[in-house]
C-alpha positions as CSV (number, residue, x, y, z in Angstrom):
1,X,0.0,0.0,0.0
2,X,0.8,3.4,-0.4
3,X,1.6,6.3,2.6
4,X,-0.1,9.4,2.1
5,X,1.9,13.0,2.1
6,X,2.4,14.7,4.8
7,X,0.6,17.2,3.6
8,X,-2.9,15.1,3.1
9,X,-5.5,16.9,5.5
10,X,-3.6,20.0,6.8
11,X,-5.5,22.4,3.9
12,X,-9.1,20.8,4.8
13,X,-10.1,23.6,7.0
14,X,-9.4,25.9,4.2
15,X,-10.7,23.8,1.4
16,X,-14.0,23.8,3.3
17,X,-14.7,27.4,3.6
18,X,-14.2,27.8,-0.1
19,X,-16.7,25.0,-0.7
20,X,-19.0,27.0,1.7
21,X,-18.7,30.2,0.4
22,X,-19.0,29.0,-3.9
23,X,-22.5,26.7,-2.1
24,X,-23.3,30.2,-0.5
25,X,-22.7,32.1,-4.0
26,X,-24.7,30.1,-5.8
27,X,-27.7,29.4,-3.5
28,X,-28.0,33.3,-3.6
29,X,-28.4,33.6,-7.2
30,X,-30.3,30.3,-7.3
31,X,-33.0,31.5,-4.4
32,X,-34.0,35.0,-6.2
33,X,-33.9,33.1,-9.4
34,X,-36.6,30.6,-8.1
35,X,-38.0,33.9,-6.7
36,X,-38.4,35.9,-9.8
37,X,-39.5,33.0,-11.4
38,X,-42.6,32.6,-8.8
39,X,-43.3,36.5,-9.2
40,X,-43.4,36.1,-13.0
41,X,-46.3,33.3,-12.8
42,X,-47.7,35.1,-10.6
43,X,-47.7,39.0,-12.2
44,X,-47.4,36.6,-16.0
45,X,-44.4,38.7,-17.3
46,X,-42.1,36.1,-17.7
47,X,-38.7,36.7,-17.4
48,X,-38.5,39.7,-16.5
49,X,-38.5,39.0,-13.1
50,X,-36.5,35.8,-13.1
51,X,-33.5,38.4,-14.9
52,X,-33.7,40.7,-12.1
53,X,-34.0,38.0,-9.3
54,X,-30.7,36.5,-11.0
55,X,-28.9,40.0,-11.3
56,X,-29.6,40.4,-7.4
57,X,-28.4,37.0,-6.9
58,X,-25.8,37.4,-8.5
59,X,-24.8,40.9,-7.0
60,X,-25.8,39.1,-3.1
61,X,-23.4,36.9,-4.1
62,X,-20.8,38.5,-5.3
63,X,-20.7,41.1,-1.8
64,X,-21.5,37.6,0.4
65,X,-18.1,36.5,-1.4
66,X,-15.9,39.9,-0.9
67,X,-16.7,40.5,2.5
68,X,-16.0,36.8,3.3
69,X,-12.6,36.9,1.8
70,X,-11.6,40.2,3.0
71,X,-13.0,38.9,6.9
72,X,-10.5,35.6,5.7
73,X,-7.7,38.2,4.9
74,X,-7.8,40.0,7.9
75,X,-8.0,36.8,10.9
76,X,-4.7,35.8,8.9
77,X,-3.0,38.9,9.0
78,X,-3.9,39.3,12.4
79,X,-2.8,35.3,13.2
80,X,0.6,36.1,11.6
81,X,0.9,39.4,13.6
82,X,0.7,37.5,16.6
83,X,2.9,34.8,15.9
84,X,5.6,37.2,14.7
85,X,5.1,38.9,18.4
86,X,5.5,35.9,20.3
C-alpha cells in the first residue's frame, strides 16, 4: 500500500470554507432566481423578473463572497501578527 503526504489533510479547513462560500454564492443567485420565477407566474411577465431576481443574486453573491474573503484576509493577517510577536 501506499503512505499518504504529509501534507494530506492539513488544507481541509481551508478547502471547506471555499466550498461554503461557492454553495453560499450560488444558492444566492439560485433562491432570487426561483424567486423571480414565482413573481413572474404570478404577475405573468415572464422573465423579466427571473432576470432581475438572478442580477440580485448574482450581485448578493458576489458582496456575500468579498466581505468573506476580506473577513479571511484580515484573521490571517492578524494570526501572523501574533505569531511574529510571540
Amino acid at each position: 500500500m501506499s503512505r499518504r503526504p504529509e501534507s494530506f489533510g492539513k488544507m481541509r479547513p481551508e478547502y471547506a470554507r471555499g466550498m461554503t462560500i461557492a454553495f453560499e454564492f450560488a444558492g444566492s443567485v439560485l433562491l432570487f432566481w426561483l424567486a423571480g420565477r414565482w413573481v413572474d407566474g404570478w404577475l405573468d411577465t415572464e422573465p423579466w423578473f427571473q432576470i432581475v431576481g438572478s442580477l440580485i443574486g448574482w450581485g448578493g453573491g458576489f458582496a456575500q463572497v468579498f466581505y468573506k474573503a476580506k473577513r479571511m484576509e484580515e484573521a490571517e493577517l492578524a494570526s501572523k501578527e501574533r505569531a511574529q510577536q510571540k
